[in-house]
Backbone as ProteinMPNN parsed JSONL, in Angstrom:
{"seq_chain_A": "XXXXXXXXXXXXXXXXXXXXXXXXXXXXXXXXXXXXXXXXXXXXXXXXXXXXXXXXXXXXXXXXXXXXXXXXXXXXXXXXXXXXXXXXXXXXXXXXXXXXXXXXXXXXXXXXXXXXXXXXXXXXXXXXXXXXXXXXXXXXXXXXXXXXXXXXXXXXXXXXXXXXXXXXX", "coords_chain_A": {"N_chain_A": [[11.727, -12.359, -25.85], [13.56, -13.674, -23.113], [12.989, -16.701, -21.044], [14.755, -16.745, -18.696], [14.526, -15.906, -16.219], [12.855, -16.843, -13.834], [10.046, -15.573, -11.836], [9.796, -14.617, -8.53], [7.072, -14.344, -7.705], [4.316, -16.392, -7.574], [1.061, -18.047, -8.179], [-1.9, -17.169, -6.671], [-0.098, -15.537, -4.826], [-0.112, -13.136, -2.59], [0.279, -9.454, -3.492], [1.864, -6.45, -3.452], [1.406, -3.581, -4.928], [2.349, -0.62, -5.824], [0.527, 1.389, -7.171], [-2.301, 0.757, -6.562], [-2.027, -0.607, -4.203], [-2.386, -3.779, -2.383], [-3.157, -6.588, -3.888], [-4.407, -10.027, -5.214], [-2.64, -12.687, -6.802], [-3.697, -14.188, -10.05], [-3.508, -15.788, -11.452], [-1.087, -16.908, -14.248], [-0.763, -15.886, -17.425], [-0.209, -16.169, -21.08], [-0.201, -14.06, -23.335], [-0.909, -12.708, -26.752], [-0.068, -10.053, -27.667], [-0.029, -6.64, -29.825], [0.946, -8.624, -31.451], [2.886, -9.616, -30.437], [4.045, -12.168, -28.28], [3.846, -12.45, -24.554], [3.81, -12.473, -21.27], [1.739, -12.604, -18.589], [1.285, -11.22, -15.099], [-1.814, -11.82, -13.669], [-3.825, -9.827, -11.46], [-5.478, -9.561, -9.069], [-7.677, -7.007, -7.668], [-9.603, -7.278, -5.358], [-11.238, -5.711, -3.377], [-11.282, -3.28, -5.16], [-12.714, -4.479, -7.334], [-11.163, -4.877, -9.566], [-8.967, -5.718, -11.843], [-5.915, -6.463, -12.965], [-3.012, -6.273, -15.224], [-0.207, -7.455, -15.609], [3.155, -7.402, -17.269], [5.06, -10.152, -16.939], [8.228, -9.876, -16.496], [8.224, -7.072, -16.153], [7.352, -6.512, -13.669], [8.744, -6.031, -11.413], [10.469, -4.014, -12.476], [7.993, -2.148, -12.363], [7.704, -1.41, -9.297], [6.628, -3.723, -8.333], [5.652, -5.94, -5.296], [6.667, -8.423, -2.756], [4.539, -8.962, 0.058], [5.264, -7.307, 2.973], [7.213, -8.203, 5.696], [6.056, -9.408, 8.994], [8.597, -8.332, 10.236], [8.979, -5.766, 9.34], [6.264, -4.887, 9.332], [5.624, -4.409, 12.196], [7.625, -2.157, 12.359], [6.574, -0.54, 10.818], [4.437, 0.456, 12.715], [5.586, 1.334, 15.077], [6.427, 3.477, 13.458], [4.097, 4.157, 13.663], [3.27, 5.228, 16.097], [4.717, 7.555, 16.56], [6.107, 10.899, 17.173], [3.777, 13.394, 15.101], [5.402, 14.911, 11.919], [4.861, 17.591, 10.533], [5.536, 19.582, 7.748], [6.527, 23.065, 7.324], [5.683, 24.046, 4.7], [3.989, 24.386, 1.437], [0.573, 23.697, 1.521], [0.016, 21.904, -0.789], [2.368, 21.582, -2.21], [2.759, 19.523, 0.269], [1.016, 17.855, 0.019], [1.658, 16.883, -2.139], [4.042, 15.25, -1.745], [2.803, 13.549, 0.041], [1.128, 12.308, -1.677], [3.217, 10.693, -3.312], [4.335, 8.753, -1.287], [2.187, 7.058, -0.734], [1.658, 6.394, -2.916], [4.41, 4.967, -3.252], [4.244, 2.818, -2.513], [5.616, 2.197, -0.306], [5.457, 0.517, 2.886], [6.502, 1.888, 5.393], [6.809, 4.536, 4.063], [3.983, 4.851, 3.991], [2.749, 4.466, 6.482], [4.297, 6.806, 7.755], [2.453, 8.871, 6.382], [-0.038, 8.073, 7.585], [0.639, 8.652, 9.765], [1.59, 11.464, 9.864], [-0.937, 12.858, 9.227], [-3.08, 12.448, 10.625], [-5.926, 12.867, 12.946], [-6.447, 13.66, 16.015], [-9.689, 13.622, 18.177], [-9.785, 15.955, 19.51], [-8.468, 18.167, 17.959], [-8.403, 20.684, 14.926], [-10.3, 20.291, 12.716], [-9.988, 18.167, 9.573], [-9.09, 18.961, 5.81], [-11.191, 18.58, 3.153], [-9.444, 17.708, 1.116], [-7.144, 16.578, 2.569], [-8.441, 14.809, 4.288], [-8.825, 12.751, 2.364], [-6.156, 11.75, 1.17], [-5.53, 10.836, 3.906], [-7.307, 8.834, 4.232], [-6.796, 7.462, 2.269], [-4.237, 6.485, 2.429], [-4.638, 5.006, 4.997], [-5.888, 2.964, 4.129], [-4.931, 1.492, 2.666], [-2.423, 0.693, 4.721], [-3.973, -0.51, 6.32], [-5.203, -2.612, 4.82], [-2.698, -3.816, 4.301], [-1.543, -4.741, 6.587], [-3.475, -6.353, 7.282], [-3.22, -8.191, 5.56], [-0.874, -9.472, 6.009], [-0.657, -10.208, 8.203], [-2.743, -12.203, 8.347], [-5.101, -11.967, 8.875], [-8.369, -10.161, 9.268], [-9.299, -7.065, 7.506], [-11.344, -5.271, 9.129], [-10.035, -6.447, 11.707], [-7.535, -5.219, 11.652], [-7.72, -2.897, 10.844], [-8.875, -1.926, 13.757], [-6.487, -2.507, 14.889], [-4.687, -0.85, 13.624], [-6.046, 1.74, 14.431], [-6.127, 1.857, 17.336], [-3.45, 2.178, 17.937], [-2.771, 4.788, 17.067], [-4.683, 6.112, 18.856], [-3.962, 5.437, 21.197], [-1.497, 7.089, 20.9], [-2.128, 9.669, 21.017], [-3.386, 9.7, 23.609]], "CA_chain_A": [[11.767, -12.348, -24.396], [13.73, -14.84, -22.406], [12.458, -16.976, -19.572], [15.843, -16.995, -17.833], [14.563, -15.753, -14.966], [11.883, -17.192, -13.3], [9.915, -14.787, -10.875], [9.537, -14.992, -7.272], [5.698, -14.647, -7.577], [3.249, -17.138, -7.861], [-0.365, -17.993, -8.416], [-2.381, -16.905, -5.191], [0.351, -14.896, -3.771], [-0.482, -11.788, -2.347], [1.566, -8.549, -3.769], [1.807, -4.776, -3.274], [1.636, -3.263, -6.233], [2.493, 0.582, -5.705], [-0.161, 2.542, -7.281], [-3.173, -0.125, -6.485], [-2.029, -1.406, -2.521], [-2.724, -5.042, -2.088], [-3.792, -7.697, -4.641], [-3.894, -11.851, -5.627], [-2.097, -12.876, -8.225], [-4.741, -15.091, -10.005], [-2.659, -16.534, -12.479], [0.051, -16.249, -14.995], [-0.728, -16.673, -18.357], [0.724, -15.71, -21.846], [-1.333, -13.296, -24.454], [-0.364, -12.156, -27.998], [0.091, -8.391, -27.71], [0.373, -6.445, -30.799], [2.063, -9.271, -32.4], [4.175, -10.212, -29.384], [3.54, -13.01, -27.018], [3.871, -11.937, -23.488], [4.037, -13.938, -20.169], [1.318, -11.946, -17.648], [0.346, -11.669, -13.967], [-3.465, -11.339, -13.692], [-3.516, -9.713, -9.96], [-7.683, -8.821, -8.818], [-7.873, -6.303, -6.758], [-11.038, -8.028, -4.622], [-11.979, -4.739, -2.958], [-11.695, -2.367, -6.325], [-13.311, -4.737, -8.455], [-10.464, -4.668, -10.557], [-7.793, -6.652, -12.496], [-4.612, -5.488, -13.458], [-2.185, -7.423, -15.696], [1.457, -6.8, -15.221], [4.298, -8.241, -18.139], [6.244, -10.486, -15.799], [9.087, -9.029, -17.018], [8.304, -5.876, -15.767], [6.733, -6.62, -12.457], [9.499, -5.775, -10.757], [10.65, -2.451, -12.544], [7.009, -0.798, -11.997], [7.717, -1.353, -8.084], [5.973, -4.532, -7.511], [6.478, -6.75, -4.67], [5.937, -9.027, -2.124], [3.784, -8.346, 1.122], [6.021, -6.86, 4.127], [7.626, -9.226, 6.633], [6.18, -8.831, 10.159], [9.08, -7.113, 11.294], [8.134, -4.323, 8.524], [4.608, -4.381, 9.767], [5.942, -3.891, 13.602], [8.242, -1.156, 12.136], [4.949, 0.23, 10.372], [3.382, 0.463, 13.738], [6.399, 2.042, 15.725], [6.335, 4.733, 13.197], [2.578, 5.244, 14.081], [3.29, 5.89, 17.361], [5.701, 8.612, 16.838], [5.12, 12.422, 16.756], [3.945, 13.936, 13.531], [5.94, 15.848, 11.652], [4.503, 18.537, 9.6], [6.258, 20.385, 7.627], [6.06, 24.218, 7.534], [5.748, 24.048, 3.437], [2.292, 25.26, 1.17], [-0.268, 22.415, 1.592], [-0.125, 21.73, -2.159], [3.916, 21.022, -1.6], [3.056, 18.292, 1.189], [0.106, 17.112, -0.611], [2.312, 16.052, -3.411], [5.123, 14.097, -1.413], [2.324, 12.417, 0.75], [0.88, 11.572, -2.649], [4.344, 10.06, -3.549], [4.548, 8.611, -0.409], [1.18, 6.385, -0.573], [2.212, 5.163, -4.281], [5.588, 4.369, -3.262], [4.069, 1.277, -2.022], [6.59, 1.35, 0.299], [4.985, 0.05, 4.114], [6.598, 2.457, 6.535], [6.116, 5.862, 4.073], [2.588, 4.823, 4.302], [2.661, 5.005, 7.747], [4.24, 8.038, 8.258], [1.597, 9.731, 5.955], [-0.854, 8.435, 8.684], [0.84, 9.305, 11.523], [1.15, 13.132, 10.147], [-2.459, 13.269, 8.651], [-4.153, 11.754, 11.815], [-6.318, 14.09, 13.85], [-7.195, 13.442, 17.428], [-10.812, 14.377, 18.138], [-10.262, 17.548, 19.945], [-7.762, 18.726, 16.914], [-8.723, 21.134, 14.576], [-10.596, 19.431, 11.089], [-8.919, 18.134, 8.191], [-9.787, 19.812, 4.786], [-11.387, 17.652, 1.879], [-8.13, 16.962, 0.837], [-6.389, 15.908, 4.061], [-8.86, 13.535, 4.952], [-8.973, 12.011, 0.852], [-5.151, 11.555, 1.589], [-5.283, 10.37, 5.153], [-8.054, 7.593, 4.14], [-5.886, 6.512, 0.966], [-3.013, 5.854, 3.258], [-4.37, 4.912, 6.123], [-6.833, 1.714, 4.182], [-3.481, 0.592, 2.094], [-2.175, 0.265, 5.229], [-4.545, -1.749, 7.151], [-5.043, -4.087, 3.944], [-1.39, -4.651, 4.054], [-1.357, -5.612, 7.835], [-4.324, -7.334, 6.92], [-2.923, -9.81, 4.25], [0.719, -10.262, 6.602], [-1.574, -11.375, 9.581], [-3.636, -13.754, 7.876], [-6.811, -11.746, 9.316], [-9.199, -9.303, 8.424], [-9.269, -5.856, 7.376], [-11.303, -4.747, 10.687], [-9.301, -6.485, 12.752], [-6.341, -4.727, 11.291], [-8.355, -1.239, 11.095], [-8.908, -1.863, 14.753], [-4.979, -2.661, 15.354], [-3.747, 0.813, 13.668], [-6.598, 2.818, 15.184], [-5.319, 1.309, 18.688], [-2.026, 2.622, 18.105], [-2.669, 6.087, 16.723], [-5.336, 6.442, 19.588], [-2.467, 5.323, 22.143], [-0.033, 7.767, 20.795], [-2.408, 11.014, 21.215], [-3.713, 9.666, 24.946]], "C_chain_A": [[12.252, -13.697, -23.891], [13.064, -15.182, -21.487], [13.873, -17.458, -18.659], [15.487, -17.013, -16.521], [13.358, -15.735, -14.383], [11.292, -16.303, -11.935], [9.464, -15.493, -9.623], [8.043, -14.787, -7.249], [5.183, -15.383, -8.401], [1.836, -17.16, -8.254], [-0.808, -17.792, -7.298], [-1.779, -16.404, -4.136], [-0.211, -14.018, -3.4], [0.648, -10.893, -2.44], [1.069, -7.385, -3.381], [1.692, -4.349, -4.747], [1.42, -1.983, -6.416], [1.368, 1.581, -5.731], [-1.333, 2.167, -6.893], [-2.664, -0.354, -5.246], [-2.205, -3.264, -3.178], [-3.821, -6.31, -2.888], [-3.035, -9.223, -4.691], [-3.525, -11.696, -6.97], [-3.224, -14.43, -8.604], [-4.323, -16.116, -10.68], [-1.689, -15.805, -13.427], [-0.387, -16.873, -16.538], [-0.225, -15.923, -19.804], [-0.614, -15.195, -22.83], [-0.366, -12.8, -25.333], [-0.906, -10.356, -27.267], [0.653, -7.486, -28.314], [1.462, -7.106, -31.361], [3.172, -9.921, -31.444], [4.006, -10.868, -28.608], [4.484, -12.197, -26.137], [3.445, -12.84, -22.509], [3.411, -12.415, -19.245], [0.668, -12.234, -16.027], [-0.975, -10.931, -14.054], [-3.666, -11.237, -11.775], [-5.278, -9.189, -9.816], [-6.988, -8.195, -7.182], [-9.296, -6.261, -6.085], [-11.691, -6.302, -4.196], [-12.771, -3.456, -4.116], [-12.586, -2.966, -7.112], [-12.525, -4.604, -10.027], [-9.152, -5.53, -10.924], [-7.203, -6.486, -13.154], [-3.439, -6.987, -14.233], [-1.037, -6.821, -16.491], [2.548, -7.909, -16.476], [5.1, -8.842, -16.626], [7.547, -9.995, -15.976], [9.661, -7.651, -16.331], [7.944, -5.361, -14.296], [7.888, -5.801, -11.353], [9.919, -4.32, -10.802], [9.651, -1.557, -12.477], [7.145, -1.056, -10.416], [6.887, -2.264, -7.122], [6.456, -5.299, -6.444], [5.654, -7.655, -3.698], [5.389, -8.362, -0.77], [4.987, -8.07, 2.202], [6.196, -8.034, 4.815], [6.945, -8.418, 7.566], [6.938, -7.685, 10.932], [9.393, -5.424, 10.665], [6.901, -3.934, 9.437], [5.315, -3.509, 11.134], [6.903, -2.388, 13.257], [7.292, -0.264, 11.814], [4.545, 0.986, 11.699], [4.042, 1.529, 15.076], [6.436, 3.423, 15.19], [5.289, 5.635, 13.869], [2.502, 5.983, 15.371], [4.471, 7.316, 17.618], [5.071, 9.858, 16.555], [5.123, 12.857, 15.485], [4.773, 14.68, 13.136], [5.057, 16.604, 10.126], [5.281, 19.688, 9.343], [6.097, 21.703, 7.223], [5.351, 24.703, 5.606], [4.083, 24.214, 2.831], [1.658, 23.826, 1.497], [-0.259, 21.543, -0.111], [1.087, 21.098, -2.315], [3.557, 19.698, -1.031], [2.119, 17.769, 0.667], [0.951, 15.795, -1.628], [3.125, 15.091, -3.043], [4.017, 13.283, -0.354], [1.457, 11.379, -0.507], [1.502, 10.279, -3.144], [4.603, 8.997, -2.388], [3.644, 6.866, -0.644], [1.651, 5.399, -2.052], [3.389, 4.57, -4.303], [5.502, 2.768, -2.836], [5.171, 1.052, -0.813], [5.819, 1.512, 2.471], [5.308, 1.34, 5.315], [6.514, 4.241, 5.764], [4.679, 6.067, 4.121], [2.075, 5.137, 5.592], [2.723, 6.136, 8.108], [3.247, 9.069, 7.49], [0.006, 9.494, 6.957], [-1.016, 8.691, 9.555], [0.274, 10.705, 11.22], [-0.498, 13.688, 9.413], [-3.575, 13.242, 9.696], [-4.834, 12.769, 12.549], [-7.184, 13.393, 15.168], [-8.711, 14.533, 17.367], [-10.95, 15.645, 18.512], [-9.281, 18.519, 19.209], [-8.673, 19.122, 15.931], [-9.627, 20.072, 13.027], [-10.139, 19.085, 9.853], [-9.842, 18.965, 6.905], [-9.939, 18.314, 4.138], [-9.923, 16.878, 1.946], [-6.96, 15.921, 1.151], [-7.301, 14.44, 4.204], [-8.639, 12.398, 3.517], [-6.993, 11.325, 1.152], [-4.972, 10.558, 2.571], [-6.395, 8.844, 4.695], [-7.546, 6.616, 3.052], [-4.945, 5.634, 1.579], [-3.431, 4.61, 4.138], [-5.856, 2.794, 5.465], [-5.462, 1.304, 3.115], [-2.512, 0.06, 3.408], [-2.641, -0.527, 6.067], [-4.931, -2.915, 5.806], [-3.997, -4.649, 4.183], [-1.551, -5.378, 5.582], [-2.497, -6.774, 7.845], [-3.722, -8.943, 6.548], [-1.457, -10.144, 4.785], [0.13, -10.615, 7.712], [-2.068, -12.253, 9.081], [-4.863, -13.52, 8.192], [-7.865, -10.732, 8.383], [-9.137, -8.251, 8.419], [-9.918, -4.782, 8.618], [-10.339, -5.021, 11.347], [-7.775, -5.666, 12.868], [-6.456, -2.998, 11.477], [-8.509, -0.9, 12.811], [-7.702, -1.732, 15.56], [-4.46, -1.354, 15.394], [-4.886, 1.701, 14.324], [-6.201, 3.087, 16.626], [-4.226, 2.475, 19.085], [-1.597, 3.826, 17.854], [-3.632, 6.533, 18.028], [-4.519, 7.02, 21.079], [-1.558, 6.002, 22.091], [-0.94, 9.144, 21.383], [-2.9, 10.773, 22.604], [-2.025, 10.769, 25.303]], "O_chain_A": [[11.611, -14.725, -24.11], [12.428, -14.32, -20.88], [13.884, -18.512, -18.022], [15.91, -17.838, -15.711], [12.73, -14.676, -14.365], [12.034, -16.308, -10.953], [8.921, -16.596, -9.571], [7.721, -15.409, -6.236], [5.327, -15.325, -9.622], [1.428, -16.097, -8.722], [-0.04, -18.305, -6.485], [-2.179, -16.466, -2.974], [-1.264, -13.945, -4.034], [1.719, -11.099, -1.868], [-0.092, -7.275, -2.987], [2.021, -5.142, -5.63], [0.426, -1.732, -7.098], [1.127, 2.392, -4.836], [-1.978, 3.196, -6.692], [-3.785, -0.054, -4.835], [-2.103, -3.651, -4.343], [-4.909, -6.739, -2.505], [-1.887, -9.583, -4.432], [-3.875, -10.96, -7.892], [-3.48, -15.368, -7.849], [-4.741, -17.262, -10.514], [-1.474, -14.594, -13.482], [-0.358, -18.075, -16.798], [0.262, -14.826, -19.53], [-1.686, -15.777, -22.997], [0.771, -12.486, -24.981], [-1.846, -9.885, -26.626], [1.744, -7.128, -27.869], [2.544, -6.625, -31.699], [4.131, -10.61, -31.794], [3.637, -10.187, -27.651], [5.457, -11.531, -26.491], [2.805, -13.856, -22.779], [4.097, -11.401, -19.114], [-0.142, -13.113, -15.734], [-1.169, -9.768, -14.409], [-3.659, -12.189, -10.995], [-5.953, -8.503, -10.584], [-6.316, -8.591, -6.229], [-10.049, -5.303, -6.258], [-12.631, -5.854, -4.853], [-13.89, -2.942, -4.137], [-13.365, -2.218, -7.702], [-12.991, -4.36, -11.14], [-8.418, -5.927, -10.019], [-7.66, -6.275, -14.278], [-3.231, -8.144, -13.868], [-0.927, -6.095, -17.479], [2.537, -9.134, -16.358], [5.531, -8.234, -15.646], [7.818, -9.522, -14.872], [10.795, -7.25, -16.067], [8.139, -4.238, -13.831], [7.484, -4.958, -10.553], [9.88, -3.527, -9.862], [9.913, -0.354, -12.495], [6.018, -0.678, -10.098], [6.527, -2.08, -5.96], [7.675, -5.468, -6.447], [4.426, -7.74, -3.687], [5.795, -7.23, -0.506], [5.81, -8.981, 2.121], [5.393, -8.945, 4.61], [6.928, -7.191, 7.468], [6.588, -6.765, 11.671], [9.804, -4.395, 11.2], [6.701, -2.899, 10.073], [5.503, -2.292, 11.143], [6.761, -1.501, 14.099], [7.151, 0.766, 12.474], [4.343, 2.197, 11.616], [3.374, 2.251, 15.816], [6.47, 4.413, 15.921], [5.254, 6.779, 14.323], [1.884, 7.011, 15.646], [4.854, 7.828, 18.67], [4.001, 10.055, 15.979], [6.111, 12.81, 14.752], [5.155, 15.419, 14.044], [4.802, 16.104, 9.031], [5.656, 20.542, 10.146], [5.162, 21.646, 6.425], [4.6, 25.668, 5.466], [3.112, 24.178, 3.587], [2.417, 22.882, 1.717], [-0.691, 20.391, -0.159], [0.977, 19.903, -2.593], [3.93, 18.704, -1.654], [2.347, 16.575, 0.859], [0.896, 14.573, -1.765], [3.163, 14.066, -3.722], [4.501, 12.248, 0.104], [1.205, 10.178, -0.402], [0.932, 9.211, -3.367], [5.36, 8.145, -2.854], [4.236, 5.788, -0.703], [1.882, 4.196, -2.173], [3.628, 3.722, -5.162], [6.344, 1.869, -2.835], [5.525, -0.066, -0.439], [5.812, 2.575, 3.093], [4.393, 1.696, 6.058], [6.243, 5.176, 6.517], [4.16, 7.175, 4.259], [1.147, 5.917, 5.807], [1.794, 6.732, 8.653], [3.218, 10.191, 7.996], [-0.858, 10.362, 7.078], [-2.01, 8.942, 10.236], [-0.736, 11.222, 11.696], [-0.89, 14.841, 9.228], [-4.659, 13.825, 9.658], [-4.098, 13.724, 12.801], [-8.26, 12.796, 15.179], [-8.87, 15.635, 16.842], [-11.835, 16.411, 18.132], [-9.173, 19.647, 19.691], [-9.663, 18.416, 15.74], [-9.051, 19.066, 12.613], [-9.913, 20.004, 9.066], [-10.967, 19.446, 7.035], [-9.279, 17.297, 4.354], [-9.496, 15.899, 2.559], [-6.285, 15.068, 0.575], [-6.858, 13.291, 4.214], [-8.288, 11.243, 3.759], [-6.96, 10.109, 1.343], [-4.375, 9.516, 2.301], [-5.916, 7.757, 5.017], [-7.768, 5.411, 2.938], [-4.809, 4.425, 1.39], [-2.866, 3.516, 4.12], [-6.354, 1.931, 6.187], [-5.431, 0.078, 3.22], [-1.839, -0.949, 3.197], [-1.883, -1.306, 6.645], [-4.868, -4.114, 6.077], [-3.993, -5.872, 4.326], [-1.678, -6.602, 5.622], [-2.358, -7.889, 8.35], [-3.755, -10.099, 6.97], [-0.799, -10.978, 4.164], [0.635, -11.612, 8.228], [-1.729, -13.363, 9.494], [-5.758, -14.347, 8.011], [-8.018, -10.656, 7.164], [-8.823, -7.901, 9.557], [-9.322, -3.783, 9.022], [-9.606, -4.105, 11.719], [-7.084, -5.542, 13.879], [-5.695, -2.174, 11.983], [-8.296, 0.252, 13.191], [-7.656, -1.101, 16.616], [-3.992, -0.736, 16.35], [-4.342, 2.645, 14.896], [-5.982, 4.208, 17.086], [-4.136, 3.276, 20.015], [-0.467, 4.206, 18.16], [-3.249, 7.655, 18.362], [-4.425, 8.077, 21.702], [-0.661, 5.893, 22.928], [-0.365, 9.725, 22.304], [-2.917, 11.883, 23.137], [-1.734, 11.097, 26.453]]}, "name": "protein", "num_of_chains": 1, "seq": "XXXXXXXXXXXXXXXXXXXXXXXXXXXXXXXXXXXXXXXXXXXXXXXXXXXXXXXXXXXXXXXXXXXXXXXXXXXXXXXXXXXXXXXXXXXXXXXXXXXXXXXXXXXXXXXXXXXXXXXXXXXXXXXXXXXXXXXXXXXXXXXXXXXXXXXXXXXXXXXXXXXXXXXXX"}
């Protein structure tokens, strides 16, 4: 393994990391692995209780990255306010691409899986499923606005509730 190419993450950045949402990188350090040194990020996922350790190498081709720019987030937030779209397809169908959606790590399909999951109070009830979905999405996305504000996970839970509240007034 070369070190040609030095990665854009650091020690104590904060990354996305597709299938996991929002972790620190704690350090980088190198482990024998069956016989092969290896150069790893050690990322803690503070909320899971969990610590994931990525080949630098590879960081990139499992879909890691860095946290959204602001004018992602604000794009995030424009989505939320738009009308849902649900599509006429079995529930098992849209289950699966909002599944895809949430691991894509990617900021604004996260969104739109909480725009169309969202239920105003005097809307009918989500099933198990819906809501297991809609709460996956909808706390990957207030971590992320979380950790590109610099604040806290309420205050961020309070931001997108705001704005999904504001769209069904």
């Amino acid at each position: 393994m070369t070190k040609a190419k030095k990665s854009e993450f650091r020690p104590n950045d904060y990354v996305v990391y597709p299938a996991h949402g929002v972790g620190q990188i704690m350090s980088i350090e190198e482990q024998e692995i069956a016989g092969i040194k290896m150069e790893l990020f050690v990322i803690s996922f503070e909320k899971d209780k969990m610590t994931l350790r990525v080949p630098t190498h590879k960081a990139t081709e499992v879909g890691m990255r860095s946290l959204s720019s602001p004018d992602v987030v604000s794009e995030a937030m424009k989505t939320l306010r738009g009308k849902a779209k649900v599509k006429k397809a079995m529930w098992s169908r849209r289950a699966q691409e909002y599944e895809q959606k949430i691991n894509s790590g990617d900021l604004i399909a996260i969104a739109e899986v909480v725009r169309d999951l969202h239920r105003a109070d005097d809307q009918r009830e989500q099933s198990y499923s819906e809501r297991q979905l809609y709460e996956a999405a909808l706390e990957r996305l207030t971590r992320e606005v979380a950790a590109v504000s610099g604040g806290d996970e309420v205050a961020a839970a309070k931001q997108v509730d705001e704005v999904l509240v504001s769209r069904a007034a």
